[in-house]
N, C-alpha and C positions, 0 to 999 in steps of 0.2 A: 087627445088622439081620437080616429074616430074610429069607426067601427070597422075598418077594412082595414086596419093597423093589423088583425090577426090572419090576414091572408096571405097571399104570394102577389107581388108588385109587379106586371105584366112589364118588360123592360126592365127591369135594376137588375143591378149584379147580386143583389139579397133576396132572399126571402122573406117569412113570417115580419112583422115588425115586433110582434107583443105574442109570449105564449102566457105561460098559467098567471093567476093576480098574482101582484107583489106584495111580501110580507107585510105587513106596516111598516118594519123599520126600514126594507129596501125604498120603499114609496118616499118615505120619509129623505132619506137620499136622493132619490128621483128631482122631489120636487126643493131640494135645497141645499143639495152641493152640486147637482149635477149646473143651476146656471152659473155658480162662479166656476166651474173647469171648462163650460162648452166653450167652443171657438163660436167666435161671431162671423157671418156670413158677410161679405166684402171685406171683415178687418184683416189687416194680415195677424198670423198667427202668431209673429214676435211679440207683439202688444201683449199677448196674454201670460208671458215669461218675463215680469219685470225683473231688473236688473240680471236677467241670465241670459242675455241674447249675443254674447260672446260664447256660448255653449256649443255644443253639434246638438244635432236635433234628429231624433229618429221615429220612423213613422210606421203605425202597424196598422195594418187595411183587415178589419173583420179581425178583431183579437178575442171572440167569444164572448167566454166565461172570464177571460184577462187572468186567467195564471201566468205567461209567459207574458204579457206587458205588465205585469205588477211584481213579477223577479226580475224582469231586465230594471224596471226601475230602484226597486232595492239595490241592486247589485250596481247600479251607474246613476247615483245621486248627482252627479255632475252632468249628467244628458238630460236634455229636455224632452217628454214625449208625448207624442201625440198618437192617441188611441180613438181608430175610429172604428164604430158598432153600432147601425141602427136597428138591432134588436135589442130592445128596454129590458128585457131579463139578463143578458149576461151583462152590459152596461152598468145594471145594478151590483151585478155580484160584485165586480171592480170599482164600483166607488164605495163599496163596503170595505176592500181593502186597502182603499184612499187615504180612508178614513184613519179605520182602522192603525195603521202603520204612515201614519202622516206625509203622504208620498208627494211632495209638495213640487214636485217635475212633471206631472201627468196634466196632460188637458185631452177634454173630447172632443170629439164632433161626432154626434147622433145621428147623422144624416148619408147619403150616399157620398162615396169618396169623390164621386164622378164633380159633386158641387164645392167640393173644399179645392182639390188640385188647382181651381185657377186662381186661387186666392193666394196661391202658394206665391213666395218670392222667386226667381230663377235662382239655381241651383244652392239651394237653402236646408235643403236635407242632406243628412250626411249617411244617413243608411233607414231603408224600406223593409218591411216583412209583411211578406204576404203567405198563411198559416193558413195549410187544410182548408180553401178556398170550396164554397161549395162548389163541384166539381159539373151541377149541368149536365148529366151521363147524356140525354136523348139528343139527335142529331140536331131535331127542330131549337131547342134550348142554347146548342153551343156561341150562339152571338150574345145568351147572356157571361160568358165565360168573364170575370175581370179581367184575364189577360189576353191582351187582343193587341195588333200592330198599333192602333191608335191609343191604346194607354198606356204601350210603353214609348212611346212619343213625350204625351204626357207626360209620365212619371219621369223621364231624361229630362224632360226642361227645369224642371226641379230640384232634381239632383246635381250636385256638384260633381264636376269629372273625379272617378276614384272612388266614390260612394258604394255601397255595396248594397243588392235587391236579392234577399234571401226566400225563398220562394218551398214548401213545403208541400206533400200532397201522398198521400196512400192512391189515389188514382192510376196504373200506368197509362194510361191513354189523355191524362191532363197535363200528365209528366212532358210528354211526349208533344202535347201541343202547345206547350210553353217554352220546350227547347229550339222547336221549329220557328216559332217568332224573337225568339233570343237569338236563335243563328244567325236569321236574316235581318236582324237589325243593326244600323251601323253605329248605334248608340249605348250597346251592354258585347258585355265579351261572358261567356262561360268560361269558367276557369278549372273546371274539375282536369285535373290531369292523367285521375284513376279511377278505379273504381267505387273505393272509399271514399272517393271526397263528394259523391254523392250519396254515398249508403250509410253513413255515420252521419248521425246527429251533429249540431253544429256546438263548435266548443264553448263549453257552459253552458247545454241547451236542458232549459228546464223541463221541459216537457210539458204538453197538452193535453186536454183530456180527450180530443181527437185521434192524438197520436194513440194512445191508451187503450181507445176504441177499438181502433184500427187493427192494434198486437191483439186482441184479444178475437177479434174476427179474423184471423189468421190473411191479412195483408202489409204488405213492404212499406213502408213509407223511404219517399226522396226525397233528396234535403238541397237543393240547387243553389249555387251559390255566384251570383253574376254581378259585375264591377261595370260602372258608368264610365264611358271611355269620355274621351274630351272632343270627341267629333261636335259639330254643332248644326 
């Protein structure tokens, strides 16, 4: 990595790439599970799930620290998942839990989401989580926002009609800018019908250590929960 790995990427939907060194034994991980899990750049991602490509496959955009992509995979050993974070510190913490609890359904990608999604197969995901996105607060920043009309363009090509894109955020003003492009797109439907079915955690949601944060800095987190219609 090189030395602007610890800054902010002028354009990415990310920030920082690398914050404090890694333990030995994370490093140790780094440099030697993380290449049999990363996805290969032009492969498609089914190659990396031998004999499981009869599975759903579910995809988490910026999963952290990976407590909630390393319990959905405990808890749905029959899904294949793909976890992408290209900041090297939480990356690590989740291939320590890899490891650890032999979660043999996870693969990475390290990199920005923006270079995996065209790799994707068309409608080959069967459900997206996008978790306490960093939220970009200042005016000038909101075009790096991930959710924007052209990635959920994007993200419907890959989805299979009836997929589900679970969308999280203690933000009201992100909240609020993702339902405006959800609305107006003729490729996801909101389906909250109440009030709870945005205010309540999603069923069996493990929780984040964002979410965590968030309760403890006396803010609401929203829980959006939007289905890929079959328009095309």
């Amino acid at each position: 990595m090189s030395d602007t790995d610890g800054v902010d990427r002028a354009g990415a939907f990310f920030g920082r790439r690398k914050g404090k060194r890694l333990r030995p034994a994370h490093d140790r991980l780094v440099q030697n599970l993380l290449p049999e899990l990363r996805l290969v750049p032009g492969e498609s991602p089914a190659t990396r799930f031998p004999g499981r490509a009869d599975q759903p496959t579910w995809l988490e955009i910026g999963f952290g620290g990976g407590e909630h992509l390393a319990a959905q995979a405990r808890a749905h050993p029959d899904v294949n998942f793909i976890g992408c974070e290209p900041f090297v510190n939480g990356m690590a913490k989740l291939l320590s839990v890899v490891e650890q609890d032999r979660l043999d359904n996870v693969r990475i990608w390290d990199e920005d989401v923006t270079d995996l999604l065209p790799s994707l197969a068309d409608a080959s995901l069967d459900r997206v989580y996008i978790l306490y996105p960093d939220p970009w607060p200042k005016r000038r920043q909101r075009k790096r926002r991930l959710v924007s009309d052209e990635s959920l363009v994007a993200l419907a090509r890959v989805m299979r009609p009836g997929a589900e894109l679970r969308f999280a955020s203690d933000i009201d003003n992100y909240i609020g800018w993702v339902l405006a492009r959800v609305l107006r797109s003729r490729h996801f439907i909101w389906t909250a019908e109440a009030a709870d079915d945005w205010r309540k955690p999603y069923a069996n949601w493990p929780g984040t250590r964002y979410e965590a944060k968030a309760f403890r800095e006396g803010r609401v987190p929203s829980y959006l929960f939007m289905t890929r219609t079959d328009a095309v």
